[in-house]
C-alpha positions in Angstrom: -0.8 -33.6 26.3 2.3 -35.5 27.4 5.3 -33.6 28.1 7.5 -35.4 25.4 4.4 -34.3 22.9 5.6 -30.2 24.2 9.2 -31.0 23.8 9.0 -31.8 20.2 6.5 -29.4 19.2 9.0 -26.7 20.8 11.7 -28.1 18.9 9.6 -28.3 15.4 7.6 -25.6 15.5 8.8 -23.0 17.9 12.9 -23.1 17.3 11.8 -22.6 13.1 9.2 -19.8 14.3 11.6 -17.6 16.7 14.4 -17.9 14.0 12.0 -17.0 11.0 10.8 -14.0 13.4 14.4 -12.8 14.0 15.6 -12.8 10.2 12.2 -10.8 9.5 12.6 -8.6 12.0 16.7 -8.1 10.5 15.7 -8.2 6.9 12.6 -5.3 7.8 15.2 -3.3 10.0 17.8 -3.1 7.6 15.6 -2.8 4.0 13.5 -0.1 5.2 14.9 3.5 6.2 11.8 4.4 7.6 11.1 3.9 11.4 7.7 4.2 11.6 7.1 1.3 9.3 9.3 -0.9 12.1 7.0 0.8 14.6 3.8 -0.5 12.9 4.7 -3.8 12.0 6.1 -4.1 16.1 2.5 -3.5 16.8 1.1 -5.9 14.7 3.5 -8.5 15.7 2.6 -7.8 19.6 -0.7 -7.6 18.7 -0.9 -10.8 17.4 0.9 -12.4 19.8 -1.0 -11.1 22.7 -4.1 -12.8 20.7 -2.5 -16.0 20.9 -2.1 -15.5 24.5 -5.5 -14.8 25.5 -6.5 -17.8 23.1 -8.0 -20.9 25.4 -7.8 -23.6 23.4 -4.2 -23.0 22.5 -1.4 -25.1 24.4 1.2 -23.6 24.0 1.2 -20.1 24.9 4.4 -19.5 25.5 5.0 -18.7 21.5 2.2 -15.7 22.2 4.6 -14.5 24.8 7.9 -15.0 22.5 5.8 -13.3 19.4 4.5 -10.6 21.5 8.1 -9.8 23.0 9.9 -9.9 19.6 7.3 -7.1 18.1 8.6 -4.8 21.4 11.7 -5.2 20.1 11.3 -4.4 16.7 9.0 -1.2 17.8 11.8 -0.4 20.0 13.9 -0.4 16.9 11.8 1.5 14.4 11.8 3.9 17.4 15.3 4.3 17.4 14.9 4.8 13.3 12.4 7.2 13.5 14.9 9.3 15.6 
C-alpha cells in the first residue's frame, strides 16, 4: 500500500484504538479491587496482540506491538494490586 493509505489508517484506526485501550485499561484498574483480574486480562490483551504480530497478511503490525505492550502494562498494574 501507499504510504499516504498507512498515514490515514494510523490516524483512523490506530489513534481511536490506543485511546479506547487506555480508558479500558483506567476504567478496569480503578473499578476492580482485585489484582489478579488486571493480571489476567494483561495476558489476554498481550496475548492477543502478539497474535496480530505473528499474523502475515496483516499490514500493519505495529498495533500488535502497541496492544501487546499496553496488556504489560496493565499486568504490571494488577501486579501492583495484587500486592
Amino acid at each position: 500500500m501507499r504510504p499516504i493509505v498507512y498515514f490515514f489508517a494510523f490516524i483512523f484506526i490506530g489513534i481511536p484504538l490506543v485511546i479506547y485501550l487506555l480508558y479500558l485499561i483506567y476504567r478496569t484498574t480503578k473499578n476492580t479491587d482485585s489484582g489478579m483480574k488486571n493480571m489476567i486480562l494483561g495476558l489476554h490483551v498481550t496475548l492477543f496482540g502478539g497474535i496480530l504480530v505473528l499474523d502475515d497478511n496483516m499490514d500493519f503490525i505495529v498495533f500488535g506491538y502497541v496492544i501487546a505492550v499496553l496488556g504489560l502494562i496493565l499486568s504490571l498494574i494488577g501486579m501492583s494490586k495484587a500486592r
